[in-house]
C-alpha positions as CSV (number, residue, x, y, z in Angstrom):
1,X,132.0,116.1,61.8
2,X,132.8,115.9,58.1
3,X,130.7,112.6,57.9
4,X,127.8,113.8,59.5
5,X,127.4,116.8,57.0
6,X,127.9,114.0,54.1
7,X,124.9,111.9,55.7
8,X,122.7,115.0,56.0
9,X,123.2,116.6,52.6
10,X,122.8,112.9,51.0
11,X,119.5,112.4,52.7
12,X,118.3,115.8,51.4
13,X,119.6,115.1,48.1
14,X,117.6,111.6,48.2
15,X,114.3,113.3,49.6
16,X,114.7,115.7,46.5
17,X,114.7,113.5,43.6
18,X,111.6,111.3,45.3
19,X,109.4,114.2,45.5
20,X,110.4,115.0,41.9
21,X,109.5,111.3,40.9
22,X,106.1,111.4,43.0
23,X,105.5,114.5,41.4
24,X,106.0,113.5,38.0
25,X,104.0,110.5,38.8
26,X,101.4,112.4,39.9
27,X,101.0,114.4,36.8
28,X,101.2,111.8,34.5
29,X,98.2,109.7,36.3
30,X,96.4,113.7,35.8
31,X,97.1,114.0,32.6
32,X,96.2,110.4,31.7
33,X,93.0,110.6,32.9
34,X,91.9,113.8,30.9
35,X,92.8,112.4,27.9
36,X,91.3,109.1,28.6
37,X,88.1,111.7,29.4
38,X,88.1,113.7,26.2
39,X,88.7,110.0,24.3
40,X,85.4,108.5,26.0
41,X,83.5,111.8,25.1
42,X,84.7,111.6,21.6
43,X,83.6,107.7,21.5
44,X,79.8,108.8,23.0
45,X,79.9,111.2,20.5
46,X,80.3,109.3,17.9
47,X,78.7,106.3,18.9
48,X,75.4,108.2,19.1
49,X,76.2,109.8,16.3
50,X,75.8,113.2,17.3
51,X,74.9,115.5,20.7
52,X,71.7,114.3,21.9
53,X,70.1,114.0,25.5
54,X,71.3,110.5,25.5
55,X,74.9,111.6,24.4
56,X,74.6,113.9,27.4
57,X,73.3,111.5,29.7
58,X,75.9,109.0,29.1
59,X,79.1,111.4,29.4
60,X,78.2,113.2,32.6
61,X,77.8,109.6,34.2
62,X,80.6,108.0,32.8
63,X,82.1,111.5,34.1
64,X,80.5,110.9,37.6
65,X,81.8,107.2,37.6
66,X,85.7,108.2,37.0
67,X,85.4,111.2,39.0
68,X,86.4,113.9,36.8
69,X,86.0,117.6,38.6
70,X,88.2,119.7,36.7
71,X,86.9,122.8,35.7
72,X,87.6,125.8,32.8
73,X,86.4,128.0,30.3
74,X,84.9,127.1,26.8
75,X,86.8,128.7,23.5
76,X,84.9,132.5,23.1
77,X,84.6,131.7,19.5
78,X,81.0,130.6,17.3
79,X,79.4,127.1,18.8
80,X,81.0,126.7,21.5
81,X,78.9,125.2,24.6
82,X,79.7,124.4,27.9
83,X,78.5,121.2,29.9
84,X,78.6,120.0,33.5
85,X,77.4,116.6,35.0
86,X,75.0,118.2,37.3
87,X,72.9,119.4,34.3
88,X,71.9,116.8,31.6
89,X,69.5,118.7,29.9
90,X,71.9,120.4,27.7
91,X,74.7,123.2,28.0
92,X,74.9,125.4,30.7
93,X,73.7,129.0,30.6
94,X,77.8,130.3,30.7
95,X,80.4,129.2,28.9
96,X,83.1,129.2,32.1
97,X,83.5,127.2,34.7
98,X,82.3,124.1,32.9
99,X,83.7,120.2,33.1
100,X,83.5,120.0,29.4
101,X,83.0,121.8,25.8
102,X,81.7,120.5,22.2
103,X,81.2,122.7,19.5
104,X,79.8,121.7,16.3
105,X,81.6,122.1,12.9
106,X,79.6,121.9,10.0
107,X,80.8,121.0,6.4
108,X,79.9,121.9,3.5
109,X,77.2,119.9,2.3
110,X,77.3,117.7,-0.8
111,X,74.5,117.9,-3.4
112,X,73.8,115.4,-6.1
113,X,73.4,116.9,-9.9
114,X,70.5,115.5,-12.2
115,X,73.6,113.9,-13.6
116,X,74.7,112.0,-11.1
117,X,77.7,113.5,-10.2
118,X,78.5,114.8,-6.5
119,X,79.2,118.5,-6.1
120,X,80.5,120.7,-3.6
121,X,78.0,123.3,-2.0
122,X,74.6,123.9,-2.8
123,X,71.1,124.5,-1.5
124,X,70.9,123.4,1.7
125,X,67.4,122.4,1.6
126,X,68.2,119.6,-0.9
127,X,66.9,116.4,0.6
128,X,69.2,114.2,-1.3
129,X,72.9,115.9,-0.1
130,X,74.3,114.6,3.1
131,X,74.7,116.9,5.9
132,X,78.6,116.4,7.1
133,X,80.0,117.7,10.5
134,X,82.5,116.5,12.9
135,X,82.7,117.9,16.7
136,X,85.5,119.5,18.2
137,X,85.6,118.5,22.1
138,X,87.7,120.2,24.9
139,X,88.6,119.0,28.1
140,X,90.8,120.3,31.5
141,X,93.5,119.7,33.4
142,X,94.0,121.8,36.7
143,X,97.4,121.4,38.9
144,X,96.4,123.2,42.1
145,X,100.4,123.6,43.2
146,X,100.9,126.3,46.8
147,X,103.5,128.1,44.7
148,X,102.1,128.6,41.5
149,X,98.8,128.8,42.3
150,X,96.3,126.7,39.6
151,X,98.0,125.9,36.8
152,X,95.2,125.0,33.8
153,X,96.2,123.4,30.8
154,X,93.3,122.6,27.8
155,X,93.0,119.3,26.2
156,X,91.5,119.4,22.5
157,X,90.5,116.6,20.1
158,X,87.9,116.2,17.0
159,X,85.4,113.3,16.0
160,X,85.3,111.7,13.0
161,X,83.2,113.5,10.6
162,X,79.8,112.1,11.4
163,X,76.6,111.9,8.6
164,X,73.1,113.1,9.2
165,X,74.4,114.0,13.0
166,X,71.7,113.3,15.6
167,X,71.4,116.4,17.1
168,X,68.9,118.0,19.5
169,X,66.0,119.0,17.2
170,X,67.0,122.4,17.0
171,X,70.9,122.0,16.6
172,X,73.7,121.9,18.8
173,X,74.8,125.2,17.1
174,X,71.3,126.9,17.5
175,X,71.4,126.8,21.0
176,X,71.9,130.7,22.1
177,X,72.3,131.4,25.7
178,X,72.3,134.7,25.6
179,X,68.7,134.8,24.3
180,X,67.7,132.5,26.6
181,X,68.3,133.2,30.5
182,X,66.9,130.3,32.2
183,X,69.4,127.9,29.7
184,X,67.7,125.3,29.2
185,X,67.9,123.6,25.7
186,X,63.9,124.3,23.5
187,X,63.8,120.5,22.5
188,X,60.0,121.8,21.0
């Protein structure tokens, strides 16, 4: 009798420590994946230089190819907007429940003086400074355990800073949903 007690709390003990492996396993190949997701939307950024329809276009099917589904809330705070791959004419008209955010982060632009020399600030309008700005880009990872319910965790990263940003025409930061119900992005 003392054997078979020994047999049946190994076999436990063994079934234990390979569901902790597959779980672990299981949330690295999660967690892999959205960084490998916010990495690819950093890399379209940049590539095109900005947030344009054709940035758009190319996330949400890269997103579609890879399968990425997770869902969460954009940041509450200025320039934040919100993007899912079933819209690719801009941000969606809520900032929650969205596959991915990008906000825009201007710098302050450089202006040349009559002398030559590069300062800091300055009239905007100036046609010979350089407008700076790098994106911030947030993605998700959900663990939907019985227990715990969903666990979401957010995955943050930043471009380079990019020059003259190709942007929609009226600005990735200009975009207001709230003054505009229907959410769709004024490319006039």
């Amino acid at each position: 009798m003392k054997e078979a007690i020994g047999g049946t709390s190994l076999f436990f003990i063994v079934i234990v420590i390979l569901s902790v492996f597959a779980i672990y396993i299981s949330l690295s190949v999660n967690w892999n994946t959205a960084y490998k997701v916010k990495d690819e939307i950093i890399f379209y950024i940049e590539k095109n230089n900005g947030v344009n329809k054709k940035t758009i276009q190319e996330i949400n099917s890269y997103l579609a190819d890879v399968g990425y589904f997770t869902y969460g809330d954009c940041p509450s705070g200025e320039g934040w907007n919100g993007f899912n791959t079933s819209r690719s004419t801009g941000p969606t008209p809520f900032a929650n429940q969205v596959e991915y955010c990008i906000a825009k982060v201007n710098l302050i632009k450089n202006t040349e003086s009559t002398s030559g020399k590069v300062q800091t600030g300055g009239n905007i309008d100036n046609t010979r400074g350089i407008d700076r700005s790098y994106y911030a880009v947030r993605t998700f990872f959900m663990l939907d355990l019985p227990i715990v319910r969903r666990l979401g965790l957010t995955i943050d990263g930043e471009t380079r800073v990019l020059l003259e940003p190709d942007d929609f025409p009226s600005g990735l930061n200009s975009y207001n949903l709230s003054n505009n119900s229907r959410g769709v992005w004024d490319e006039s």
